[in-house]
C-alpha positions, 0 to 999 in steps of 0.5 A: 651782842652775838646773842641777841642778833641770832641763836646758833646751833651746832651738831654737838648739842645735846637734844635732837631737834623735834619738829614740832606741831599744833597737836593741842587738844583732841588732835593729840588721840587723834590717831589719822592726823598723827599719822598724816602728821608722820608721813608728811615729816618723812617726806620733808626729811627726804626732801632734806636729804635731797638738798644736803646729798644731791644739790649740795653734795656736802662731804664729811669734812666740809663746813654747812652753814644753815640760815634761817628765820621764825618764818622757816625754822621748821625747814631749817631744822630738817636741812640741820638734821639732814646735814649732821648726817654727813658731816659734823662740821655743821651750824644752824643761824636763827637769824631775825627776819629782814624785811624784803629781798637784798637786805643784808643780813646781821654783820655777824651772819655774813662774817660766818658765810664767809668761812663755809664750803656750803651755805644754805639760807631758808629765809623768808627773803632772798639773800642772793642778791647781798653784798654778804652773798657775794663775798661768800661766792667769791671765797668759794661757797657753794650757796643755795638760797631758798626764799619763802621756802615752805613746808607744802613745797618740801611735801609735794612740791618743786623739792620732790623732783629728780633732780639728775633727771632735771639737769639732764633735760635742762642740758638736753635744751642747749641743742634748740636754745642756742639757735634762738634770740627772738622770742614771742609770747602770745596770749589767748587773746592774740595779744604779742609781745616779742623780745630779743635776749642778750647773751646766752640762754642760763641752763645753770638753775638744775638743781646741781650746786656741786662747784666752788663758788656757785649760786643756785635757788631751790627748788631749781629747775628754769631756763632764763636770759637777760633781755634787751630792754628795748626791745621788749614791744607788745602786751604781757597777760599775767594770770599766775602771779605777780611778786608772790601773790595769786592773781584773780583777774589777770594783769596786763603790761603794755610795753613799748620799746623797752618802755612800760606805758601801762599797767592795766589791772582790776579796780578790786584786784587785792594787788592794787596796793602791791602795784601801786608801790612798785610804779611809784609814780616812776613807771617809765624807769621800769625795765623788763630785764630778765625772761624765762620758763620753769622745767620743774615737773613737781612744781605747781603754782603755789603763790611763791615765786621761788617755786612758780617760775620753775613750773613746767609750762609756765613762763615769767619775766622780771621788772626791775625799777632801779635805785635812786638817792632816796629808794633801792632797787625793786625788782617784781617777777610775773608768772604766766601759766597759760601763754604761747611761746615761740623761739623763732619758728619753733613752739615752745610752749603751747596753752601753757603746755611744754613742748619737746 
């Protein structure tokens, strides 16, 4: 039954794993794209490098556990090879791909979860929010999730910063966030929404996953806070994403008191069917419930949530419709690259621009 579920690897295999490319073929004596090819792989292998010696800190004697899927196993395959560099106690899971974020993986995958000091899931959905997550959490696994991850963003993306230099300006933030609840966005139009959010500022998401216990996304790099529902009054513009998809003509959010009256968006806007789905005839249920900016300088808008709420200057929200008898939660993240930002009397961010 194992073997059907998933295909395991481990570092006492016999053959390295080869990446592997569409050379078919004139590519194949073509002698720039091999080279382009061979420049891109390195960078790839320093990005893994990076995940595996920086963000995790993996040692010797510690047990990795790498999680992946078809629509990942190329990124999988490096973080594998990158991780038998350290430590010899390591296994690579080719799990089947679920079919949307919190779906739990295969029960023997999230029996191995439990047993690691370090995990690592490159799938195409997220696992953080899983019961196999959690229990993996609390039996002290160092876990990071890395959704949707692609080979551009191991490249030239959100993986390429420095991390230790990204940690340090995320702390340096505490000193101007924890005077500040009150929170305006306003748009080019002169649009406003304010809200208050509850609790502290999270200045966790850097990129340092190096404690017991600890749950981080990579690529890394955002501050965000969970948000009193109601009160969240005024108009969202979303102009960069919505839910992983690019948006061509913006769309907007009317709230009132914690309560989303409308959504406004184009007639041939190609998200009609994502939005559609995700109001289900249910609007008044959705909760804007978490707010945030990226402070990643190599990130850039890429059509991947993972990687654009981390882009510096942008900021997004998180709706969520909560789980019925019938349906599970749904949770759809916005990104705004354009927007104003104030934390009380003080701008944050100005045109999408980060300020100090």
């Amino acid at each position: 039954m194992t073997g059907e579920l998933f295909r395991i690897r481990t570092r006492f295999e016999e053959q390295p794993l080869p990446f592997k490319h569409d050379t078919m073929g004139a590519a194949d004596d073509d002698v720039d794209s091999l080279a382009a090819q061979s420049v891109e792989d390195e960078k790839i292998r320093t990005s893994a490098k990076t995940v595996i010696e920086t963000c995790m800190q993996l040692r010797g004697h510690e047990n990795l556990l790498i999680i992946t899927d078809p629509n990942t196993a190329e990124i999988g395959q490096a973080l594998y090879e990158a991780g038998s560099q350290v430590s010899d106690r390591v296994l690579m899971v080719m799990m089947p791909s679920t079919h949307r974020h919190g779906q739990e993986p295969p029960a023997p995958v999230a029996d191995l979860m439990r047993r690691q000091h370090v995990v690592l899931a490159a799938t195409r959905y997220s696992l953080t929010h899983t019961r196999a997550r959690l229990v993996s959490s609390k039996d002290g696994a160092r876990i990071a999730t890395m959704p949707g991850v692609t080979r551009s963003m191991f490249i030239e993306g959100g993986m390429t910063a420095d991390f230790d230099a990204l940690q340090s300006h995320i702390a340096s933030m505490a000193r101007v966030l924890r005077k500040h609840r009150n929170v305006t966005i306003s748009n080019q139009d002169g649009e406003l929404l304010e809200l208050t959010i509850a609790g502290r500022w999270n200045l966790e998401d850097n990129g340092i996953c190096n404690r017991p216990g600890q749950v981080t996304n990579l690529p890394a790099g955002k501050i965000f806070a969970e948000v009193k529902p109601e009160s969240v009054s005024g108009v969202i513009k979303i102009n960069g994403t919505w839910d992983s998809a690019s948006v061509n003509e913006p769309i907007r959010i009317i709230v009132d008191e914690g309560r989303v009256v409308d959504i406004q968006r184009s007639d041939e806007t190609p998200l009609n069917e994502q939005i559609i789905e995700f109001i289900d005839e249910r609007m008044e249920t959705i909760k804007i419930v978490e707010f945030g900016f990226g402070m990643n300088p190599k990130a850039r808008i890429s059509g991947s949530a993972l990687e654009d709420e981390k882009v510096l200057g942008s900021c997004y929200f998180v709706l969520q419709q909560p789980a019925t008898r019938r349906t599970h939660e749904i949770r759809a993240t916005a990104i705004l690259t354009d927007a104003n930002v104030m934390l009380g009397d003080s701008t944050l961010i100005e045109n999408g621009q980060f300020k100090e």
